[in-house]
N, C-alpha and C positions, 0 to 999 in steps of 0.2 A: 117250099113247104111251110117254113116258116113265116110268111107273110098271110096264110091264109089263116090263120089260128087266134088273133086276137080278141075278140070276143070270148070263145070257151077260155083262153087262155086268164082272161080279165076276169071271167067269172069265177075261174078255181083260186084267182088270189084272192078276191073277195071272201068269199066262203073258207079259203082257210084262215081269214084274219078272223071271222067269224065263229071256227072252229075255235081259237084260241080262249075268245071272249068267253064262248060256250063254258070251257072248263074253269077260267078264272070265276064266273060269277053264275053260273046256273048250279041249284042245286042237284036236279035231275041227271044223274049218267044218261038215261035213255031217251031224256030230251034232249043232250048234248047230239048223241047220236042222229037227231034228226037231220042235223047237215051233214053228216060224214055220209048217208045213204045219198042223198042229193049228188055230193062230190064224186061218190062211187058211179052211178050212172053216165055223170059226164065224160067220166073216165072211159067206162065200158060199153059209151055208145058211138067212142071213136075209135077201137085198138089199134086201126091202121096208122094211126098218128103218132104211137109212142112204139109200133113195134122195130123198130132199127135203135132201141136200148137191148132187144131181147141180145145184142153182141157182146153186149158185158157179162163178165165175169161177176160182178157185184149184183148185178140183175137177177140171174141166177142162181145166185147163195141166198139171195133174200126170198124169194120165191121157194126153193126147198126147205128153208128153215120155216117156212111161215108154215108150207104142205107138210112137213115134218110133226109140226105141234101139234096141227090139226087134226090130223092119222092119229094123237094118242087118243084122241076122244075114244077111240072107238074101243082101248082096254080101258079106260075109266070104269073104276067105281063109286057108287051102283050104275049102271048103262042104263040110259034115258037116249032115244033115239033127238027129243025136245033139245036134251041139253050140248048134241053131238052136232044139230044143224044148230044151232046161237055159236058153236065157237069155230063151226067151218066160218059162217056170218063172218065175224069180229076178225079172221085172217083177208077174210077178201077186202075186208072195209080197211083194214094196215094196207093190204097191198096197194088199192087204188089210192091209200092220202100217200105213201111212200110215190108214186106213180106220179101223183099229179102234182105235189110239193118238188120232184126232179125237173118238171115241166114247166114251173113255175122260176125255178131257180135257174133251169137253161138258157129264158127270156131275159137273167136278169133284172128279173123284177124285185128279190130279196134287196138288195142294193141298190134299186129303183124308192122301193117306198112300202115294200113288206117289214122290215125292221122298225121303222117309224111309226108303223101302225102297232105292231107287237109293243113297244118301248110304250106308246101311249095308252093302248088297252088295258095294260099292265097297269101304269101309274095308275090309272081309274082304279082298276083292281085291288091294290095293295093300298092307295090312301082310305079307300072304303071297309077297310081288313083293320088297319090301324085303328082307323073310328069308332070300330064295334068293337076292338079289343079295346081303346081309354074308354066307351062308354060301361062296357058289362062287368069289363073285369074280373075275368075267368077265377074262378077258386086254386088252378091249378099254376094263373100266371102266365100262359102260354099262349100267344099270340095263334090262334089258326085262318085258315082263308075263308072268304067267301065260297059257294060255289061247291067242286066238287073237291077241292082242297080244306075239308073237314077235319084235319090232324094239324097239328104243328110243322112236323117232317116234312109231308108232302107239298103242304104250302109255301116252307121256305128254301125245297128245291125247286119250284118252278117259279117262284118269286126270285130265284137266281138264276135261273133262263130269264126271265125278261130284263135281268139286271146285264146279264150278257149282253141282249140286242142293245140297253139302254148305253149301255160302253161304248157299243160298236158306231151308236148313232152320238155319240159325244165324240167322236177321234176322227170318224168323216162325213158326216153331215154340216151342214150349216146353220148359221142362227135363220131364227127362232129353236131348229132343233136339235142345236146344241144346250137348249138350256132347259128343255123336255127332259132331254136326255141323264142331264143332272140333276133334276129335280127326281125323276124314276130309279137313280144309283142311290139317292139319300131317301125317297123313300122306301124301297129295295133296303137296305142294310138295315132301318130303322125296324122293319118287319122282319128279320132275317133272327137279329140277334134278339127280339120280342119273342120268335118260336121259340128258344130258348132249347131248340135241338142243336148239339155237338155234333151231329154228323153234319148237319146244313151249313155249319158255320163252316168246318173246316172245309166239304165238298166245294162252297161256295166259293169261298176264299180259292180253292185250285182254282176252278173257272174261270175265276178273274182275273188270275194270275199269268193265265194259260194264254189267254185273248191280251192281256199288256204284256207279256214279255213279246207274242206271236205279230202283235201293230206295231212294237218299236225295233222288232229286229228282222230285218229285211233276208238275211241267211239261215237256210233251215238247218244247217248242223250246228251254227251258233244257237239256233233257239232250242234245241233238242238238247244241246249240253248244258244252259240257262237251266232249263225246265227241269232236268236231273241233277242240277246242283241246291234249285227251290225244293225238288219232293226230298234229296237226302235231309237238306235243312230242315225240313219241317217232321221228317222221319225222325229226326235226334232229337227233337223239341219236343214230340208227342212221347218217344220212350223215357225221356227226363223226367217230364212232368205224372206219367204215369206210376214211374217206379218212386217217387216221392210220394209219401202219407198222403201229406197234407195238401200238395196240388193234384195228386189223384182223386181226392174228395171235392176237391173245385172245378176237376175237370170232367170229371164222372159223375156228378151227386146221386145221378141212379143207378152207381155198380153198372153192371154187365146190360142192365131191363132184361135178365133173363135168356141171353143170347145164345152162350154157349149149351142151354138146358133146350131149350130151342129146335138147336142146329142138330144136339144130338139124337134128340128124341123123331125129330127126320129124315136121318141118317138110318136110324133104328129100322123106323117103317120102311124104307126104300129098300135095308137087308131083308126082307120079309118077300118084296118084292122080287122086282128085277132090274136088277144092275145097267142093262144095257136099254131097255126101252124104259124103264120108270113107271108111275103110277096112273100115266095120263093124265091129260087137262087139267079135266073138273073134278078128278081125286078132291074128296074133303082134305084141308090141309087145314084144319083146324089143331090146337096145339093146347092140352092142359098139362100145365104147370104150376104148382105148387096154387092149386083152385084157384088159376085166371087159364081166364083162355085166351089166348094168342089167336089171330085167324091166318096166320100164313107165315111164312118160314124167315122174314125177315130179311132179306136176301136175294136179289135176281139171281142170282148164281147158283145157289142152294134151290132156289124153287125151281128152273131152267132144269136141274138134275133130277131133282123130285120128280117132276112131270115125264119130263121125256128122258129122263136115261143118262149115262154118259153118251149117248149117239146127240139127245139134246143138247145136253150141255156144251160138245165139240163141237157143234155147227152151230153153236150162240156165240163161244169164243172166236169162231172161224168167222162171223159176219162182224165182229168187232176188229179184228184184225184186217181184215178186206176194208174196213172203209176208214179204219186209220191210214191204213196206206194209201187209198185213196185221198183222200184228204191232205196228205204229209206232201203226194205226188203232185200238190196242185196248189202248195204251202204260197204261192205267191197271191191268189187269191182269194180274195176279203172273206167270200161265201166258206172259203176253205178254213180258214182261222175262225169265224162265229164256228164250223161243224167242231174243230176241235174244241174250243172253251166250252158249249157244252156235254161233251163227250168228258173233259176235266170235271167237270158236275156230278154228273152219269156213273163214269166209271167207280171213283171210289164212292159215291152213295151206296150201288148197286152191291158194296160187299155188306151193308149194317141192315139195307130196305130193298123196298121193290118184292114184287110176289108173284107177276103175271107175264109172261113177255105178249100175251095173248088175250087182249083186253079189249072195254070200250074204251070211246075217247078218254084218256087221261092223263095224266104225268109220266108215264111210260110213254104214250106218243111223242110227250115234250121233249121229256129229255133222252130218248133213245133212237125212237124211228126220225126224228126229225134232222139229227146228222147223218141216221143212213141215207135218210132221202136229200139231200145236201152233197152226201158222197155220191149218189147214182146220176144226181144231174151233171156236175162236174165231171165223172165220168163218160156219160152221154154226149157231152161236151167235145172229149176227146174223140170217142167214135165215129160223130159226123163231120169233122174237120180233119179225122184220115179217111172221109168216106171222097 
């Protein structure tokens, strides 16, 4: 089966390096969108070629969680029958880039020469981010992206995914692209510590952490005890400097940005609600606070519960947990360690950011659907070599 597929197989890696580019430097979400419908049809005009994943476990939680979201639409307020078919849309389009990125990764190809392309799209990306931050010189000082990476945050969380790949292709790839790969880490951090976000720094910093302790320690219980002696270390480091005046002012200089008023005043409307299903989707999750308005909860976590519920929120945590263990279970492979460091990214962002798990192309695909689909190929993996 495998040999008959190269072709579609070459064109979905295309198109997802393409994908990438899309969000690095297009400003249009909906124009981004134009390849992810292209890559969905490729997907959904072969199912007999990907259906022997439907035997995973992983396959299956992704797919209810994805039908899960979708089904809030339909308690959303105000109900717009419009707004209920765009976010059925945007699950099927997650599920086929999840689909066809496992498919991609199955071949091999991530470690063939899809890293190399992410690592280089990126340098483009991020030295053309730098340019137009020394040429304008934002009033605010903050470094944002190109593209649809509009904010500082979001730009130098997915400027740390490509710092991930750009890692991964510095420790096994070869020259020429080892020196890609370092020229994209130093432009990467240059742009990282320019956003001038605290959460990117330190999110980023795990990543990379996550992916060098993960390349140089060949035993997964030595890495897992490594990795929980780095997050205690860094756990004392952030309560020290917290609980001091004077490094609390240099490590916060914007207090909370309103987090906790935030968190609660969504908390508030969800009591209002319903506990167990949530507010649906496309609930407005707009947020006034002290006359700013916030557009979103700040939070994958908190928005995950807003929307769908604690039923949401449990089968968000539950595909997080399925594909670290996937991922932990397959710890000897390269593709397994890139899912984890950006998962190290991902995860603690997702407590300060993030607002959608159910989006167009964007930073959510980067840094979250892109290690599930990382853990389904791996797992797929598994399934047809006990087949």
């Amino acid at each position: 089966m495998l040999r008959t597929l190269p072709d579609r197989i070459a064109a979905e890696s295309w198109i997802l390096i393409c994908c990438v580019a899309s969000v690095l430097l297009l400003s249009s979400q909906s124009g981004a969108s134009l390849l992810t419908y292209v890559l969905a049809l490729l997907v959904l005009a072969s199912p007999a070629r990907w259906a022997d994943v439907g035997g995973s476990r992983l396959f299956w939680l992704i797919a209810i969680t994805l039908f899960y979201f979708a089904l809030s639409a339909l308690w959303s307020e105000p109900f717009s029958w419009r707004d209920v078919m765009s976010v059925w849309v945007r699950a099927l389009l997650i599920f086929c880039f999840v689909v066809a990125f496992a498919e991609v990764q199955l071949r091999g190809i991530i470690s063939l020469w899809l890293r190399r392309g992410v690592a280089a799209v990126g340098l483009v990306a991020m030295v053309a981010a730098i340019a137009v931050y020394l040429w304008t010189n934002p009033s605010d000082g903050r470094l944002n992206g190109l593209g649809q990476l509009d904010t500082h945050v979001v730009a130098a969380l997915v400027f740390g995914v490509v710092m991930i790949f750009a890692l991964q292709v510095c420790l096994r790839d070869s020259m020429p692209w080892k020196i890609v790969g370092g020229i994209a880490l130093l432009a990467g951090a240059a742009a990282v510590i320019a956003s001038d976000s605290r959460n990117a720094w330190v999110s980023v910093s795990v990543g990379l952490s996550v992916l060098a302790l993960a390349e140089s320690t060949s035993d997964r219980q030595r890495f897992v005890a490594s990795l929980a002696a780095v997050a205690l270390l860094l756990g004392v480091a952030v309560v020290a400097l917290i609980m001091d005046a004077e490094s609390r002012a240099l490590v916060m200089p914007r207090g909370t940005s309103f987090r906790p008023e935030i968190w609660s005043e969504a908390i508030a409307r969800l009591s209002e609600g319903n506990y167990w299903l949530g507010l649906g989707a496309y609930t407005s999750d707009d947020f006034f606070i002290q006359g700013i308005v916030f557009h979103h909860p700040h939070s994958l976590y908190l928005a995950s519960l807003y929307q769908g519920g604690l039923i949401g929120l449990v089968l968000f945590l539950m595909l997080i947990g399925s594909t670290l263990s996937v991922l932990f279970d397959h710890y000897d492979q390269p593709d397994a360690k890139l899912g984890l460091a950006v998962l190290g990214i991902a995860l603690p962002a997702f407590m300060l950011d993030g607002y959608e798990l159910l989006d167009k192309i964007g930073s959510t695909w980067l840094l979250f659907w892109l290690p599930v689909a990382i853990a389904l190929g791996l797992s797929w993996t598994r399934r047809l070599r006990a087949l």
